[in-house]
N, C-alpha and C positions, 0 to 999 in steps of 0.2 A: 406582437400586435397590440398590446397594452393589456391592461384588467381593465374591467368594468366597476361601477362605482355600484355598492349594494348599499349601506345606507349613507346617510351624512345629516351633519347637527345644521339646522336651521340659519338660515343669512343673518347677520346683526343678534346673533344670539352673545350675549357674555360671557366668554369661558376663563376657566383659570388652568392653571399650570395643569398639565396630566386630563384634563377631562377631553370626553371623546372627541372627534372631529367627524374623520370616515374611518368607511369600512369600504376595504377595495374586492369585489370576487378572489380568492385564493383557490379554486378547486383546480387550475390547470398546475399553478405549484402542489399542492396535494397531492395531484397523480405521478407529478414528474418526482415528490418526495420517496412513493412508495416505489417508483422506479429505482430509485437512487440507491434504495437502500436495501433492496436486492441485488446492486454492486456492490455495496461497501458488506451487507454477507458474505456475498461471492469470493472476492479479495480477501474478506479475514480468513474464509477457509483456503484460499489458496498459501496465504502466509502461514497457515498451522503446518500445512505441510508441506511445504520448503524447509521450514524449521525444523521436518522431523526428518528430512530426507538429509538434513545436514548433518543435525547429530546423528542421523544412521549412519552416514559418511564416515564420521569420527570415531564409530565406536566398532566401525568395519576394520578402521586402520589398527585400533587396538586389542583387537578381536584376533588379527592376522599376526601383529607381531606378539604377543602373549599366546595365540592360543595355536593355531595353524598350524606358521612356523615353526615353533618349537617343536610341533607335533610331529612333523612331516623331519623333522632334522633326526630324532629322535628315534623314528623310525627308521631310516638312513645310517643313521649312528649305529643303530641293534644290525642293520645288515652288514656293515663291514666289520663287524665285531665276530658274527656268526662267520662271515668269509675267512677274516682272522686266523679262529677256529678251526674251520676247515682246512685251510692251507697249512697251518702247523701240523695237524693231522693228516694231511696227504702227504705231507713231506717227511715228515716219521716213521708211515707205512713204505712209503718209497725208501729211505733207508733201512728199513727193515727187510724190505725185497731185495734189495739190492745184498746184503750180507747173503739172505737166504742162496739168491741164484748162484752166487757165488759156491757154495757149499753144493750145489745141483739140484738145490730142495724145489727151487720154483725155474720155470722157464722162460725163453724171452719174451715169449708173450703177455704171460703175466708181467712181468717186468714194464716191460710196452705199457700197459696198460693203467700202470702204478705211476710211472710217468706223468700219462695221460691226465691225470688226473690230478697233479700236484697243475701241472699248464692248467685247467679248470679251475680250479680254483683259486689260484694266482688274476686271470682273465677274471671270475668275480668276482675277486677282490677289487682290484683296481677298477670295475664297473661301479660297485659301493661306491668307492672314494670320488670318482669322478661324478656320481650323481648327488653325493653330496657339497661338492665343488660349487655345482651346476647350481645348488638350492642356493646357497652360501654368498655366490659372487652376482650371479645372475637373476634367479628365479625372487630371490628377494629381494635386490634392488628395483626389477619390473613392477613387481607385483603393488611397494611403496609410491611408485610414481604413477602409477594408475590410482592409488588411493589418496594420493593426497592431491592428485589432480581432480577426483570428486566432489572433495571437502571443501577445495576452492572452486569448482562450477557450484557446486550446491549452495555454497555462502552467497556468491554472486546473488542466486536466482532469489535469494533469502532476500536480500536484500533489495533487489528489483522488487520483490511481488511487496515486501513494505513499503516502498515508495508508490510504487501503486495504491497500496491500499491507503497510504496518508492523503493522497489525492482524492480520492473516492470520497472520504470521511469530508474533505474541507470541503469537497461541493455539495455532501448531505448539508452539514452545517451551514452552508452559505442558503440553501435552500430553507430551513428553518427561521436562518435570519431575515430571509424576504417574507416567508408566511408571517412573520412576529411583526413585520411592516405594514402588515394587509390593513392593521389597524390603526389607524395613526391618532394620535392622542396630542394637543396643544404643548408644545416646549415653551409658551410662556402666556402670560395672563393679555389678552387682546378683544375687538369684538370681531368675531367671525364677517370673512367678507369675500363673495367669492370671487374666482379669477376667471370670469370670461374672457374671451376670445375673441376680437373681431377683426376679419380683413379690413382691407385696404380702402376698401366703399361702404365700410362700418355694419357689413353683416355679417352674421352672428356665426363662428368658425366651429367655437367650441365653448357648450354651455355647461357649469357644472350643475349637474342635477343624479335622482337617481339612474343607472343603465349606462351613463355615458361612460364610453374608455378612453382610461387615462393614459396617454403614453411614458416610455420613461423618463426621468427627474421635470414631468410638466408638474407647474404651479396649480393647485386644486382651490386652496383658501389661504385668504393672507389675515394678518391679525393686526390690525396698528393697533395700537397701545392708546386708546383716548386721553389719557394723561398728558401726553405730548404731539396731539394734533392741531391742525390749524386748517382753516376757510383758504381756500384761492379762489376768487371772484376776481371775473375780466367784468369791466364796467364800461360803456359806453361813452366816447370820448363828451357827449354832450350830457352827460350825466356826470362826470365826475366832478364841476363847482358843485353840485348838491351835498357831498361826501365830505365830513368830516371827523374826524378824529374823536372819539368818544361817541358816536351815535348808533345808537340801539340797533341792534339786527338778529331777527329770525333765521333758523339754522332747520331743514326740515330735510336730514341725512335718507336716503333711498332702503326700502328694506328696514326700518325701525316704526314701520304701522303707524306713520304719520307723527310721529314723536318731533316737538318742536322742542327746539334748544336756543 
C-alpha cells in the first residue's frame, strides 16, 4: 500500500550532497523485520541440527564398524572356538567310550549317548560358524547400507535446511536495506522541489506533504541543479516584436518566498 511520508525538508530549500530530504514511516518494515528474524533464528536452529544429525550419521557408521562389529564378531569368534573345544572333547570321550565298551566296561547306552553328544556339538559348531558367516557376509553389509544411506539423507537435509536459511537471512537483509531507505538523504547538490501530481484536468492527484503515501519507486522530490538551469517562457505571438535579445527580465521561481532573480 505504500509508506507514509513523516517528515521532509522544506520546498526550494538548498541542499548538498548527503543532507536530509525525507523520512518515509518504517514501523510496518520494523514489524515485518522482527518477523523475519524469528525465521532466520528458526532456520539457524534447524541448520545446527541437521549438522548434528549428520555427523551423528557419520560417526554411527564408524562407531559400528570399529566398535559393534568387531564386538559382535568377536563374540562369534569366542563361540566357535568354545564349540571347537567341545567337539574335540566329545569326540575324545567318544573314543574313549568306545575302547572302553569294547573291553565291556561301558554299555551301549552309554555309548549312545557319547555319540550323542559329539552330533551336539558338531550341530553347535557349525551353528557358530554360520552365525558368523551371517555377521560377515550379510548382517554387515546391511547394516553399512543403512548407514551410509543416513549420512547421505542427513547431508541432503543439511544442506536443504542451509539453503533455507540463506534465503531467510537475504530477506532479513533485504528488509534492513529498505528500513535504511526510510530515510533518504540528497545523492547530489540541487534546490529541493517537490513532485506533485496532477490528473488530466489538472487536479491535484498526489501532493508531497507530511502523511501522504508514497507508492513504490514514485518520485517525492526532484533537485535541478541551478547552475545549469534555464527560463522557458511562451510569449504571446503579439508580444514577441517587443522581445529582444539582451533585455532585462525578472525571474520570481514558486516556493523561494518571493525571491526575485
Amino acid at each position: 500500500a505504500g509508506l507514509a511520508i513523516l517528515r521532509l525538508v522544506p520546498e526550494g530549500t538548498v541542499v548538498e550532497e548527503g543532507d536530509f530530504l525525507v523520512e518515509l514511516d518504517s514501523s510496518a518494515l520494523q514489524e515485518e523485520l522482527t518477523s523475519q528474524q524469528i525465521l532466520v533464528n528458526t532456520s539457524e536452529a534447524l541448520v545446527v541440527e541437521a549438522k548434528n544429525l549428520y555427523e551423528t550419521a557419520l560417526i554411527a557408521k564408524q562407531e559400528y564398524l570399529d566398535g559393534t562389529f568387531v564386538q559382535e564378531r568377536q563374540t562369534i569368534e569366542s563361540e566357535v572356538f568354545v564349540a571347537e573345544e567341545n567337539l574335540n572333547r566329545a569326540q575324545e570321550y567318544y573314543e574313549y567310550s568306545k575302547k572302553l565298551a569294547a573291553k565291556g566296561y561301558v554299555n551301549e547306552l552309554q555309548l549312545e549317548a557319547d555319540r550323542f553328544a559329539v552330533e551336539k556339538s558338531r550341530k553347535e559348531l557349525e551353528a557358530a560358524q554360520t552365525k558368523l558367516q551371517v555377521l560377515e557376509q550379510f548382517t554387515k553389509q546391511k547394516m553399512l547400507k543403512q548407514l551410509e544411506s543416513d549420512i547421505v539423507i542427513t547431508k541432503s537435509k543439511w544442506e536443504a535446511e542451509k539453503n533455507s536459511h540463506n534465503l531467510e537471512v537475504a530477506t532479513l537483509e533485504e528488509i534492513k536495506d529498505q528500513i535504511a531507505k526510510t530515510v533518504i538523504t540528497a545523492p547530489r547538490d540541487g534546490v529541493v522541489t517537490y513532485a506533485h501530481e496532477t490528473d488530466r484536468r489538472g487536479n491535484d492527484e498526489f501532493l508531497v506533504e507530511e502523511g501522504a503515501v508514497v507508492r513504490e519507486r514514485q518520485t517525492i522530490i526532484n533537485l535541478p541543479d541551478p547552475t545549469s538551469m534555464r527560463v522557458d517562457v511562451t510569449i504571446n505571438e503579439s508580444l514577441i516584436q517587443f522581445v529582444q535579445p539582451g533585455m532585462p527580465a525578472e525571474i520570481r521561481p514558486v516556493g523561494l518566498g518571493g525571491t526575485v532573480l
